[in-house]
C-alpha positions as CSV (number, residue, x, y, z in Angstrom):
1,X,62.1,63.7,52.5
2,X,59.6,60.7,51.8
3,X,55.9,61.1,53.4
4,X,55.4,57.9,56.4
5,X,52.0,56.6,55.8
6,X,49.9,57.1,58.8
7,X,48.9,54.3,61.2
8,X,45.8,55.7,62.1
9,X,44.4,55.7,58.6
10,X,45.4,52.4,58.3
11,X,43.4,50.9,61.1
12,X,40.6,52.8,60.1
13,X,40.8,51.2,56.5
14,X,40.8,47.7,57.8
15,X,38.4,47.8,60.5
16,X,36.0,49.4,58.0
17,X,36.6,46.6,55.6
18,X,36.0,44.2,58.4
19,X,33.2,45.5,59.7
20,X,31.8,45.2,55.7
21,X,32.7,41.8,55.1
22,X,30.6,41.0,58.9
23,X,27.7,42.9,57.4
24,X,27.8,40.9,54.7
25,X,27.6,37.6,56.2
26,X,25.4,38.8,58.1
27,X,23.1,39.7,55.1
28,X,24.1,36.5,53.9
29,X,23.1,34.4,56.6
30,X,19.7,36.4,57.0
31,X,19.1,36.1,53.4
32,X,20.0,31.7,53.6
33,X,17.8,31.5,57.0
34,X,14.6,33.8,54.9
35,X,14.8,31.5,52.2
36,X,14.4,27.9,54.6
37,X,11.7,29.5,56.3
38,X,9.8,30.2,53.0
39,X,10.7,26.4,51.6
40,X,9.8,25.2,54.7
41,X,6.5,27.3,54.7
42,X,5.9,26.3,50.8
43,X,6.4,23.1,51.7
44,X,4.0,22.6,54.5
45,X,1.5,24.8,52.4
46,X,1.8,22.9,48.8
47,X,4.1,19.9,49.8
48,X,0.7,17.4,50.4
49,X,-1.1,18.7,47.3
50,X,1.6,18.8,44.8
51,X,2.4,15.2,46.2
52,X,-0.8,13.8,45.3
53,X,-0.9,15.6,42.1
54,X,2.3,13.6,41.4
55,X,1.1,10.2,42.7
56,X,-2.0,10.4,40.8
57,X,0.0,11.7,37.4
58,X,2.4,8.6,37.5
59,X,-0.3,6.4,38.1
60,X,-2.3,7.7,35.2
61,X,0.7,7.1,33.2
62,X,1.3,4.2,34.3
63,X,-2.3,3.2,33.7
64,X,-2.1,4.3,30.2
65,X,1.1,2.3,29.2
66,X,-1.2,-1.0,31.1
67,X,-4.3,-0.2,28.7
68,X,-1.8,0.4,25.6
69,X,0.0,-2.8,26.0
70,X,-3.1,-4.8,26.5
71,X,-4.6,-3.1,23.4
72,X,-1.6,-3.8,21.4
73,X,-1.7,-7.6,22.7
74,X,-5.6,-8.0,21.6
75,X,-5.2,-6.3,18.1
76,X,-1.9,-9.1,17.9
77,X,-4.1,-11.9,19.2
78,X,-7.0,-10.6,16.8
79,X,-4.8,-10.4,13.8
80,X,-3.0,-13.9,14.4
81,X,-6.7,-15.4,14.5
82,X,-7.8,-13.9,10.9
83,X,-5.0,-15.3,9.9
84,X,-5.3,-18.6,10.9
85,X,-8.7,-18.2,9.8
86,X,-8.2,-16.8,6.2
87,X,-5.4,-19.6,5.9
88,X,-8.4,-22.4,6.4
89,X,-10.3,-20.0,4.4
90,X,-8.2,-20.6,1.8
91,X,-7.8,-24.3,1.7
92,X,-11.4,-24.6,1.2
93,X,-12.0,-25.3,4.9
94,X,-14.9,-23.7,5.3
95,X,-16.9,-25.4,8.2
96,X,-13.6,-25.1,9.8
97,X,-12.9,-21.2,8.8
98,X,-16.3,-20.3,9.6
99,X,-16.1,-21.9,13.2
100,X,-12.5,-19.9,13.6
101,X,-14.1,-16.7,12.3
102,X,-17.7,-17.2,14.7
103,X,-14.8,-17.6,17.5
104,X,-13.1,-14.3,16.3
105,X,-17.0,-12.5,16.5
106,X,-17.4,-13.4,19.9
107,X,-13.8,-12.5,21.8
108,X,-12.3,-9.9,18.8
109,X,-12.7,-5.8,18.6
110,X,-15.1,-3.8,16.2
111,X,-12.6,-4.1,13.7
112,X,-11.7,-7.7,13.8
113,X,-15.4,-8.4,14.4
114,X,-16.1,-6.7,11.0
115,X,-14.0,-8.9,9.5
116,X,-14.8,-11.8,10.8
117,X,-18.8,-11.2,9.8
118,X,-17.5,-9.9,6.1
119,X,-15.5,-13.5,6.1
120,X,-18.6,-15.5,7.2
121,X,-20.8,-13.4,4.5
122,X,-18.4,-14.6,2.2
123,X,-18.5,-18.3,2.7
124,X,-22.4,-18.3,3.2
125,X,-22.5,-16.6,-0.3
126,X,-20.1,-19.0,-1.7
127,X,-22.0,-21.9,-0.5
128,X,-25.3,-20.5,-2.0
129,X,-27.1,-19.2,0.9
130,X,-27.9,-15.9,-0.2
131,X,-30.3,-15.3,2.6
132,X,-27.9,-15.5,5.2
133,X,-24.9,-13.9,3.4
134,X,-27.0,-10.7,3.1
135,X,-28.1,-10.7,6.8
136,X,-24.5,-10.9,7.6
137,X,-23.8,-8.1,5.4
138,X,-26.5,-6.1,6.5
139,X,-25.6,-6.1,10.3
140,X,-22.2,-4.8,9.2
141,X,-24.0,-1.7,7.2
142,X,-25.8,-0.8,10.2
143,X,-22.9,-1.5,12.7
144,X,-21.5,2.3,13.4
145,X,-18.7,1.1,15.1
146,X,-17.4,-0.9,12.3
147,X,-14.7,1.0,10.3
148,X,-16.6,3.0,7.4
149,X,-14.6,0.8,4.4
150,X,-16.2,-2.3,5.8
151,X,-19.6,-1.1,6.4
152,X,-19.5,0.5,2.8
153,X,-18.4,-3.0,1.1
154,X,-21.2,-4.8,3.5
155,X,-23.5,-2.2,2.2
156,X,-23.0,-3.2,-1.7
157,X,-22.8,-6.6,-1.1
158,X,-26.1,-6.8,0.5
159,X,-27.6,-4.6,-2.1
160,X,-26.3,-6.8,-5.0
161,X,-27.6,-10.0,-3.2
162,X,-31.3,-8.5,-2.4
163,X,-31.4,-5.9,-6.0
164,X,-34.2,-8.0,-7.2
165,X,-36.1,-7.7,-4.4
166,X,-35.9,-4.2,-3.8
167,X,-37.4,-1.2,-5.7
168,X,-35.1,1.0,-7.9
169,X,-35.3,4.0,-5.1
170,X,-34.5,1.6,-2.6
171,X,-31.4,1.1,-4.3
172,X,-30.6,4.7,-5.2
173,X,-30.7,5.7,-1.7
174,X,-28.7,2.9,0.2
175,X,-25.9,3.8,-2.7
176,X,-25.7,6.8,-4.3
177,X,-23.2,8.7,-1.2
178,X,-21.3,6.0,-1.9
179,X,-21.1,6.4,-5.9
180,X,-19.8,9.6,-6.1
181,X,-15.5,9.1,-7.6
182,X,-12.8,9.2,-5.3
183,X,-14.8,6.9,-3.2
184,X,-13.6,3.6,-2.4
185,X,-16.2,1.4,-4.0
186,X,-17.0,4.3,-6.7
187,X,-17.5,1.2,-9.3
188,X,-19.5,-1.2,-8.2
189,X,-21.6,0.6,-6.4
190,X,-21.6,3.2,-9.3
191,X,-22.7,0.1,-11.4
192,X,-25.0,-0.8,-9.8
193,X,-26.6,3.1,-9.0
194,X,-26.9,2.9,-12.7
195,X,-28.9,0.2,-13.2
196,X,-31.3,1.2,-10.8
197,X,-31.2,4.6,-13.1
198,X,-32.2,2.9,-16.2
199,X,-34.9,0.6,-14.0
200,X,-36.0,4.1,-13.4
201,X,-35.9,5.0,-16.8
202,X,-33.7,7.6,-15.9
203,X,-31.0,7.7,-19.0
204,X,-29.8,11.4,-18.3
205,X,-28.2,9.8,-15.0
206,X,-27.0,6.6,-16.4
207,X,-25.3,7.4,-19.2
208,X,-23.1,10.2,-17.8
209,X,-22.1,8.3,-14.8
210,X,-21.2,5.2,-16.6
211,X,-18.9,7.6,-18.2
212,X,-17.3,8.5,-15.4
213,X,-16.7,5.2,-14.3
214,X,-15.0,4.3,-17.6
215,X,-12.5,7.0,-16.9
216,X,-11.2,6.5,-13.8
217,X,-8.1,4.9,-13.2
218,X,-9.2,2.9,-9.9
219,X,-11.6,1.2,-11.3
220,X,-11.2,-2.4,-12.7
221,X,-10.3,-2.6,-16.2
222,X,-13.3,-5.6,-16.8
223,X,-15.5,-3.1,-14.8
224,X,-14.8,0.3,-17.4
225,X,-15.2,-1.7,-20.6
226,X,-18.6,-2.3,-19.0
227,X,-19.3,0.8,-18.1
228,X,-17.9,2.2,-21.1
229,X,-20.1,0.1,-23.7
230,X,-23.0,1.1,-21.5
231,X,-22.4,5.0,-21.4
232,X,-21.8,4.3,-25.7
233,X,-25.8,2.5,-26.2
234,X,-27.1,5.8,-24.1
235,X,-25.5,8.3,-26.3
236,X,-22.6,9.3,-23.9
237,X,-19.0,9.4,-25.4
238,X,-17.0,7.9,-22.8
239,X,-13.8,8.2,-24.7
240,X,-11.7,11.2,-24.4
241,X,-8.5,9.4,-26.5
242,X,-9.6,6.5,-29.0
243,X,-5.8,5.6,-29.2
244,X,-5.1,5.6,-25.8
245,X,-8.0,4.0,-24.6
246,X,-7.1,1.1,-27.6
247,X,-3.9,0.8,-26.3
248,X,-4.4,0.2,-22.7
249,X,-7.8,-2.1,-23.4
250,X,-4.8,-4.2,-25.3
251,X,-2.6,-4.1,-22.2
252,X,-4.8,-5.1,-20.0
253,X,-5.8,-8.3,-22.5
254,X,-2.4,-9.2,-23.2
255,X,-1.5,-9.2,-19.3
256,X,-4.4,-10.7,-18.6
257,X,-3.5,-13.6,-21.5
258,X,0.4,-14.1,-19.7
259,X,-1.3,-14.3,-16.3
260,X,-3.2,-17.2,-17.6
């Protein structure tokens, strides 16, 4: 005979599983009305702060991407007017360049500024006014905000203009951190470090450092024969390979023969 389930044990079952599910809505809806109360309390507490913090960090952004596109239009606008400038420069306009680059001084950055003095130097040299071209030059070596390669080319060019009016030390100290290889002007102002040597009577530096100027490759083949024939009347054997150095002094004449 089969057992009948009882009724009783039934209707406890599923009041107990009702009363569970209540308690746990309840929980739940305890739980959902904690967490609003501590938004709400967050946001009353941080909502102002963190709002500003916002505002101000989109508007320094925003600032920044102003300042960058203005920066980017002045370095265009400088560039366009070097151009324009080197391009009178270069049909032997020079009253004309020399007015473009003065404009360029006036309304340009540091580095277009530099460039525009180094272009004026240029033509004041070229027309024979040595004075002037090695004022201009010298008011780039002493500008600090000019971009180092400038100042160091102003620097060489003003020495080479005034060497005969300045004393051999003079000349050693304005150029020797700049003579030293791997630099970019290491040959002529190497060059012209070694002269002031030999003005100094000082052979023992000459000759080794024409040397060195005769083997490196940066250096301007015309500017390593020199230096090279110099180093040889001092005693210094500036040729590591006779063949090699043969062969590429006849390179350099025969493309320098088909460029002609």
């Amino acid at each position: 005979m089969a057992l009948i389930p009882s009724n009783n044990t039934s209707e406890d079952e599923k009041r107990a599983d009702r009363e569970a599910r209540q308690q746990e809505a309840l929980l739940r809806e305890v739980d959902d009305a904690l967490r609003e109360d501590q938004f709400a309390e967050a946001a009353k507490r941080y909502g102002m702060p963190l709002g500003v913090l916002i505002v101000i960090g989109l508007a320094a952004f925003a600032g920044y991407l102003w300042w960058s596109g203005q920066q980017e239009a002045k370095l265009d606008r400088g560039s366009e007017q070097i151009v324009k400038a080197i391009d009178q420069l270069n049909a032997g306009n020079f009253d004309t360049a020399d007015k473009s680059f003065a404009a360029i001084v006036k309304s340009g950055d540091s580095g277009a500024q530099a460039v525009a003095i180094l272009a004026q130097a240029g033509i004041a040299e070229k027309q024979g006014k040595t004075a002037e071209a090695a004022k201009l030059y010298g008011q780039i070596a002493a500008d600090k905000s000019a971009p180092e390669p400038y100042r160091d080319l102003a620097t060489i060019r003003e020495v080479a203009l005034n060497y005969d009016k300045m004393k051999p030390e003079e000349v050693v100290e304005r150029l020797k951190p700049l003579a030293a290889p791997g630099r970019p002007f290491f040959g002529s102002a190497g060059e012209l470090l070694g002269a002031a040597y030999l003005e100094q009577g000082k052979k023992d530096l000459a000759g080794p450092l024409f040397a060195e100027i005769s083997r490196d490759k940066n250096v301007p083949e015309s500017l390593r024969s020199r230096a090279r024939q110099l180093a040889g009347v001092m005693g210094v054997d500036a040729i590591d390979d006779v063949d090699k150095t043969l062969a590429e002094i006849s390179s350099d004449s025969n493309g320098q023969g088909a460029a002609q």
